[in-house]
C-alpha positions in Angstrom: 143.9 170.4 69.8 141.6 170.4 72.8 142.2 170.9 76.5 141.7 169.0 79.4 142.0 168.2 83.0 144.1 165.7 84.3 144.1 164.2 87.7 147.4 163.4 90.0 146.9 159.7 88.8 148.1 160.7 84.8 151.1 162.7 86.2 152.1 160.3 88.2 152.5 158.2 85.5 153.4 160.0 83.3 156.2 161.6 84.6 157.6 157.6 85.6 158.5 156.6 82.4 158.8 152.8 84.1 155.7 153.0 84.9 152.8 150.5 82.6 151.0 152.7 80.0 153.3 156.0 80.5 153.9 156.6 76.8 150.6 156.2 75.7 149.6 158.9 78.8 152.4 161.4 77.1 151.1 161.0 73.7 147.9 161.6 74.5 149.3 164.4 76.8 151.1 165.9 73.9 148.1 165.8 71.9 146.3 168.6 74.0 147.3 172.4 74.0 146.7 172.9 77.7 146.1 170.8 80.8 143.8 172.0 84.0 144.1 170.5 87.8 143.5 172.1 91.1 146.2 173.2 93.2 146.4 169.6 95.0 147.8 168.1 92.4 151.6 168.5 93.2 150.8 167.1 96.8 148.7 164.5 95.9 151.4 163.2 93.1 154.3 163.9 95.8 152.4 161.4 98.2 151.9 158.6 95.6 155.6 159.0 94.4 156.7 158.8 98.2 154.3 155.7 98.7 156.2 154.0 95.9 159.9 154.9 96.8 159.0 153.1 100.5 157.7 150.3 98.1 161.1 150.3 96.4 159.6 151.2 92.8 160.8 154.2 92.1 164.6 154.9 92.6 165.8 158.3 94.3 167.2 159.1 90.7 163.7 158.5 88.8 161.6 160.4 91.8 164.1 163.6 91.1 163.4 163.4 87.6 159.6 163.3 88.1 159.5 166.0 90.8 161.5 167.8 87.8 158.5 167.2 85.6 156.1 167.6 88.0 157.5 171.3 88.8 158.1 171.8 85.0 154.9 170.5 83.4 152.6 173.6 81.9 149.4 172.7 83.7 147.4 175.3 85.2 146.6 174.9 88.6 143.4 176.5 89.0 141.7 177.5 92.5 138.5 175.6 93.9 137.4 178.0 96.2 134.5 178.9 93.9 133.6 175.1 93.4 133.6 174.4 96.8 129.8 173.8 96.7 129.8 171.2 93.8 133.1 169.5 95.4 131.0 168.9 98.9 128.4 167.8 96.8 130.2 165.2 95.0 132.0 163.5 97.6 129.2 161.9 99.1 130.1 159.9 96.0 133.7 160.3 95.8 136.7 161.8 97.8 137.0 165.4 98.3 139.8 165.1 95.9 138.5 163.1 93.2 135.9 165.7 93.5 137.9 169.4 93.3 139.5 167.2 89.7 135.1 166.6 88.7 134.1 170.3 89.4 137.2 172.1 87.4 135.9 169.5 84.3 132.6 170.3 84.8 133.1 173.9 85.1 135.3 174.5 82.0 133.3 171.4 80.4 136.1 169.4 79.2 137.4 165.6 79.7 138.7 164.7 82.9 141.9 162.2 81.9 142.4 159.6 84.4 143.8 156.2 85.4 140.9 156.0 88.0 138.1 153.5 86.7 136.8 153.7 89.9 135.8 157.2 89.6 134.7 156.9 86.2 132.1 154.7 87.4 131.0 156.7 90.1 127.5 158.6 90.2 127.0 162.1 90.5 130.1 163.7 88.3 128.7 164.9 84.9 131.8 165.8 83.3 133.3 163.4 80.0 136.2 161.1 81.6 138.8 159.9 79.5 140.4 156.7 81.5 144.3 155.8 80.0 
């Protein structure tokens, strides 16, 4: 089994089980002994889950359940602080965000799992992105 870092765009998914591709994100989930993010992560999937209750997608019953997850879930939320250099350095490429997920990859050198195209795409990250 192999470790890696998932950004807020996999839990988010993950955790909605209506959500297009969600099983294949847990298997592949399952298929990893641990899972590394930055600290951001639970606000960053809070606000997307927010976004689509105001949309009407995701009932106040399903958004419990994946805050439940989201609370529950094993991965380690690691600190940035000493990344902060590489993180200011990417996001003239990509959000500060996007970036803090790129520097824990790099740094630990595993895949960064993500439903973000976009930011597999973009230039300057050098870690191995796995898109779902």
């Amino acid at each position: 089994m192999a470790s890696l870092v998932l950004d807020a765009s996999i839990l988010v998914d993950a955790l909605r089980p209506a959500a297009p591709g969600s099983q294949a994100i847990r298997d592949r989930l399952k298929a990893a002994d641990a899972w590394f993010a930055p600290p951001t992560i639970d606000i960053e999937c809070l606000s997307a889950w927010r976004a689509l209750r105001l949309r009407g997608e995701l009932d106040d019953r399903a958004l419990a359940r994946a805050i439940d997850g989201l609370a529950t879930w094993p991965v380690e939320r690691l600190a940035s602080t000493s990344l902060i250099s590489r993180i200011h350095e990417l996001s003239s490429t990509v959000t500060p965000y996007d970036a803090a997920y790129v520097a824990i990859a790099e740094a630990l050198a595993l895949p960064l799992l993500t439903r973000d195209a976009r930011l597999t795409r973009a230039s300057g990250p050098r870690c191995q992105f796995e898109l779902m």
